[in-house]
C-alpha positions in Angstrom: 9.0 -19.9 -16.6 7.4 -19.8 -19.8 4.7 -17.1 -21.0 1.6 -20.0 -20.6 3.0 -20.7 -17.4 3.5 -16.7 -16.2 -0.1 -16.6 -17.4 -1.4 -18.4 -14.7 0.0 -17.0 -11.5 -2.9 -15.6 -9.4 -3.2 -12.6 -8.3 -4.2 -12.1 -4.7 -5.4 -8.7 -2.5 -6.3 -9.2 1.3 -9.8 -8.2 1.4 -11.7 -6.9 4.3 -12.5 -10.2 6.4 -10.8 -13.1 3.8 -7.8 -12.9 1.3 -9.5 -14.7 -2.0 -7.3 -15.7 -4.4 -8.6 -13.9 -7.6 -7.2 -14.6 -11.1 -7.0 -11.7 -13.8 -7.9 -12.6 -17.1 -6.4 -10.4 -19.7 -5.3 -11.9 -22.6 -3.3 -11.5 -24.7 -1.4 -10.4 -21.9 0.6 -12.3 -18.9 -0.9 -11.4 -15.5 1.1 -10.4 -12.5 1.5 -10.4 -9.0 0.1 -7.6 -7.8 2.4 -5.4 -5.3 0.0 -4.8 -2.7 0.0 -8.5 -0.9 4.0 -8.4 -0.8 5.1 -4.6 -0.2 2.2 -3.0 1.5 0.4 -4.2 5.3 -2.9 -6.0 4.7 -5.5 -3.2 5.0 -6.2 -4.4 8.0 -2.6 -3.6 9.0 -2.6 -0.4 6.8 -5.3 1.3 9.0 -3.6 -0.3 12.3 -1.1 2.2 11.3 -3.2 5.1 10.2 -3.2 8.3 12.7 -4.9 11.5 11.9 -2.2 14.0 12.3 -1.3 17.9 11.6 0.8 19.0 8.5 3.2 21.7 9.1 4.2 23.1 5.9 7.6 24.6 5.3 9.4 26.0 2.1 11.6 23.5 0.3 15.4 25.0 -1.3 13.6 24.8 -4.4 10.6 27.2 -3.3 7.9 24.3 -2.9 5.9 23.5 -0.3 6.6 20.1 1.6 4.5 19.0 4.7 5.5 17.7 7.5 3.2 15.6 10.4 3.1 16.8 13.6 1.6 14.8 16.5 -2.2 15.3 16.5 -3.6 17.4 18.7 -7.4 18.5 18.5 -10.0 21.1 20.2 -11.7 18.3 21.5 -11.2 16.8 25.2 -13.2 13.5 23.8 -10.7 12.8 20.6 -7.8 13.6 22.6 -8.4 11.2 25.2 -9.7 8.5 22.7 -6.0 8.9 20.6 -4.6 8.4 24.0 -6.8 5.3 24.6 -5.5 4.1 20.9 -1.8 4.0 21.5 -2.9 1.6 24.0 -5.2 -0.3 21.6 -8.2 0.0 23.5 -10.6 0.4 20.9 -13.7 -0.2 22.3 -13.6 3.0 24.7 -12.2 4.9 22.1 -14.9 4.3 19.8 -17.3 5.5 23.3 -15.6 8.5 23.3 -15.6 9.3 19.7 -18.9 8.6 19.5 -19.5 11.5 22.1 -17.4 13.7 20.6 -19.2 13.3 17.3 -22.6 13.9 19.0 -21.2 17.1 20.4 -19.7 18.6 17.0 -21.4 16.7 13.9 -18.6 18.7 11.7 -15.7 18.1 13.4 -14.1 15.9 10.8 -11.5 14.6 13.4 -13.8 12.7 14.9 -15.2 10.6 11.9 -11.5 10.1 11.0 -10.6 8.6 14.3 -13.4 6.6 14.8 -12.9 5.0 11.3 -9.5 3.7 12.0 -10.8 2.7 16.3 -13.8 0.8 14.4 -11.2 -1.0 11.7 -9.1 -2.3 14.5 -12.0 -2.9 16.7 -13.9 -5.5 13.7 -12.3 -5.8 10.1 -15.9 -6.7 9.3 -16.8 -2.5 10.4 -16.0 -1.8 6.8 -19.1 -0.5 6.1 -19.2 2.1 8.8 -15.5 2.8 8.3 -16.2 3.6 4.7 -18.7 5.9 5.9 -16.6 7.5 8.2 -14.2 8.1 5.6 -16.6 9.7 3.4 -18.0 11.7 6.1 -14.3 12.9 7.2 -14.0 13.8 3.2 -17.5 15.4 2.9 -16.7 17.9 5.9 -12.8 18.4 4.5 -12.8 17.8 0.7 -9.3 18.8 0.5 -8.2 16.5 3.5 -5.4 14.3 1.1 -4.9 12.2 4.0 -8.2 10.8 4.2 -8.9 10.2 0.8 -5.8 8.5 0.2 -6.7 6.0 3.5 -10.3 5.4 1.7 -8.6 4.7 -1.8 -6.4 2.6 0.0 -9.5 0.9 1.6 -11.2 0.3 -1.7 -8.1 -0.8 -3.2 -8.5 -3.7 -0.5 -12.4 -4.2 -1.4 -11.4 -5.2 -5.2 -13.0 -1.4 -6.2 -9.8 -0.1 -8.2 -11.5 2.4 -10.0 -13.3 4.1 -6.9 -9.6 4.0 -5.3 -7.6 5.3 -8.5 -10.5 8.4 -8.1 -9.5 8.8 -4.6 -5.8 8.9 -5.4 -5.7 11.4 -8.3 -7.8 13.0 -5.6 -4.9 12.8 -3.0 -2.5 13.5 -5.7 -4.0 16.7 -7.0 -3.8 17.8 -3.3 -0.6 17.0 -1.8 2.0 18.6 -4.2 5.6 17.7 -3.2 4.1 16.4 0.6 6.1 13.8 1.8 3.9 11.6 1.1 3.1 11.7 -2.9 5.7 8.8 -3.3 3.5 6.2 -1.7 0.6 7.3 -3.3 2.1 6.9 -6.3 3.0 3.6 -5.7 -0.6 2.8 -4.7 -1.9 4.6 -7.6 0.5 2.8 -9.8 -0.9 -0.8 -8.5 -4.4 0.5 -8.9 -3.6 0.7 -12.6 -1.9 -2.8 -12.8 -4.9 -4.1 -11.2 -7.2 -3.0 -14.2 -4.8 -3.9 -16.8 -3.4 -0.2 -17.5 -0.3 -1.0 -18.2 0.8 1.7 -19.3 -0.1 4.1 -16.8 1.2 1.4 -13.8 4.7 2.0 -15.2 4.6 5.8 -15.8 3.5 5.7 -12.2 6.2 3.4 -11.1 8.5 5.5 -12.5 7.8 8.8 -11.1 7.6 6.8 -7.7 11.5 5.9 -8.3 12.5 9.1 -9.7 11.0 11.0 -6.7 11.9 8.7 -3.4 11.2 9.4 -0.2 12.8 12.7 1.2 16.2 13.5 2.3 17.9 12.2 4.1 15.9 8.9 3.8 16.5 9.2 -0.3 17.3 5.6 -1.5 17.3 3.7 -4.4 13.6 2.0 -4.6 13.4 -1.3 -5.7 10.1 -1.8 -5.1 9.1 0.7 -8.1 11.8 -1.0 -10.2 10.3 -4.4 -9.3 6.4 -3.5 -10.3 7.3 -1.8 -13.2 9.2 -4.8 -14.2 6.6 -6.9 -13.9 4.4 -4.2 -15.5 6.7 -3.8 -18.5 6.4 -8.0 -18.7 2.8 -7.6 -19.0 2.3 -5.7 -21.9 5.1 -7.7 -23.9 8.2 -5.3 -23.3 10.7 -8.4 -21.8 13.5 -6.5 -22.3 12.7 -3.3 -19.8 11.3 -6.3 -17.9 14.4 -8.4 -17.4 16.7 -4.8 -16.9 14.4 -3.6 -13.8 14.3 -7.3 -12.4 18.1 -7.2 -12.9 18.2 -3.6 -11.1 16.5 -4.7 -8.2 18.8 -7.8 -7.9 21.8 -5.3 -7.7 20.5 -3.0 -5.0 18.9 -5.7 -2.7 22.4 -8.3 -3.0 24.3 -4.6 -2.4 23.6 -4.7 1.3 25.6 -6.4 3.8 22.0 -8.3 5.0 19.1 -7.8 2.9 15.8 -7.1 5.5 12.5 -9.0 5.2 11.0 -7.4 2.1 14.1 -7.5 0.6 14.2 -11.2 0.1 10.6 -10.7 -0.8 11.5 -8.3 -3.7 14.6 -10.3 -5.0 12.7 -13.2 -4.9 10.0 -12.1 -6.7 12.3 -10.2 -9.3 14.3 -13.5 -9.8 10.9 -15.7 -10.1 10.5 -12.5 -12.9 13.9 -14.2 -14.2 13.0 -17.3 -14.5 15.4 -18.6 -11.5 13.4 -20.3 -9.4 15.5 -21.9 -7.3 16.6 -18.3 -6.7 13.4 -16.6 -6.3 12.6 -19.7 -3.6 15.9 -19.4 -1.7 14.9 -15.9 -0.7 11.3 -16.0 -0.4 11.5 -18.4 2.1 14.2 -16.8 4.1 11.5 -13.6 4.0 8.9 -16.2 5.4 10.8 -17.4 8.4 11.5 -13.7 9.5 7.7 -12.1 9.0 6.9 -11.5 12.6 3.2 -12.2 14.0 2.0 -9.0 13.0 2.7 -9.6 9.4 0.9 -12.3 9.0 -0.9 -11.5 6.1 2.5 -10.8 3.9 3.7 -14.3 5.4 1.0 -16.1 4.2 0.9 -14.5 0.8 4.7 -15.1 0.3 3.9 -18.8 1.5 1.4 -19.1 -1.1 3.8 -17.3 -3.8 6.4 -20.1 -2.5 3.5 -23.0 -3.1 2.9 -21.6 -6.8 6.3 -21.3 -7.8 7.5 -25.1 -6.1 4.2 -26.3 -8.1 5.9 -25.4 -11.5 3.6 -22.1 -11.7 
């Protein structure tokens, strides 16, 4: 693929109700796919999966702190039934019943929490009140890392980057070594691509692969060496570039059966290659096994699939 070519591949983000394509012009450099339509649920799925919960902290061998969710439990007889009534998806009477609980304790930060993930499955086009749950969940707990990482993560999806990268240093700042500082710097990192940074996209990349998930779940990540490939690309470095691409190559094709997003992020790091017929051969093996809950990832891997058989 040449460097005109590269140039031209859109960049697309699942958005609240639609998934615009939007292209990023930032010359002199190549745009990039951005890692959000590929590795993480549309936001719509993110929140889906969203669930306040407890952290228990314990002390790690190395004397830091790591915290650990616990199933949610709360003071209130209105938000326990309506998490009950949202492992069965029944939104609507869980939004009734955190509405009432809301009315009976205006501070109780659980509630707006709740109620802005019942409302985002209820109506994706709730993003207004959802983003004011958030910030009312935040305004009653600054320090509640959880939430602000689910709003950056919401106006990541809404195309505000900067407002998001301010709620993730937020996060970040909080959490320490929680379990979750990995994934928000991954997010963080894509935040940072999105505005052109570079720079800081691969230094956040990087910490994302050096630190992993937790034992015992520690693995290689080849997402982090995939974006920072692509990252490295971007601002002209091709030969970091074509070693990460090459690095994720080796740890997918090291498995006896790759899983869906493991075709996706070969693909995408042999597209980074130049193979094509590669990177097609696996990205439409990811697209036959997206199930119908992923059908956001299936159709941006079927429009990755239509750009690179188009001579993209």
């Amino acid at each position: 693929m040449s460097p005109k070519s590269f140039a031209h591949v859109l960049l697309s983000l699942a958005v609240v109700v639609c998934a615009p394509q939007i292209a990023l012009a930032l010359e002199p450099k190549p745009a990039v796919p951005r890692p959000e339509e590929f590795l993480f649920p549309p936001p719509h799925q993110f929140l889906k999966n969203i669930r306040p919960m407890r952290i228990e902290w314990t002390t790690r061998p190395d004397g830091g702190m790591m915290g650990t969710p616990s199933p949610p439990e709360s003071d209130s007889p209105d938000i326990n039934a309506a998490l009950e009534k949202m492992k069965h998806r029944r939104w609507q009477e869980a939004v009734g019943l955190l509405d009432r609980a809301i009315a009976a304790n205006p501070s109780d930060t659980d509630g707006y929490f709740n109620r802005a993930i019942a409302l985002w499955n209820l109506d994706a086009t709730n993003s207004p009140q959802v983003l004011a749950d958030l910030d009312r969940a935040i305004a009653l707990a600054p320090d509640n890392y959880y939430a602000l990482y689910t709003r950056g993560y919401l106006k990541h999806s809404l195309g505000d980057f900067q407002g998001a990268l301010e709620d993730y240093n937020r996060s970040l700042a909080l959490r320490a070594r929680d379990i979750y500082v990995p994934y928000s710097l991954f997010a963080r990192g894509a935040a940072k691509a999105a505005i052109g940074d570079w720079k800081g996209a691969v230094a956040d990349y990087s910490d994302y692969a050096e630190i992993g998930p937790p034992a015992p779940h520690k693995l290689p990540q080849p997402d982090a060496y995939l974006w920072r490939g692509y990252a490295f690309k971007a601002a002209g470095d091709e030969k970091r570039a074509k070693q990460d691409f090459e690095t994720v190559i080796n740890i997918i094709s090291s498995r006896s059966e790759p899983y869906t997003n493991g075709y996706v992020l070969r693909g995408q790091a042999r597209a980074g290659l130049g193979d094509t017929q590669g990177a097609l051969a696996d990205l439409k093996k990811a697209a036959e096994q997206f199930t119908a809950f992923e059908a956001g990832r299936k159709k941006a891997v079927t429009e990755r699939i239509r750009q690179l058989e188009g001579g993209l």
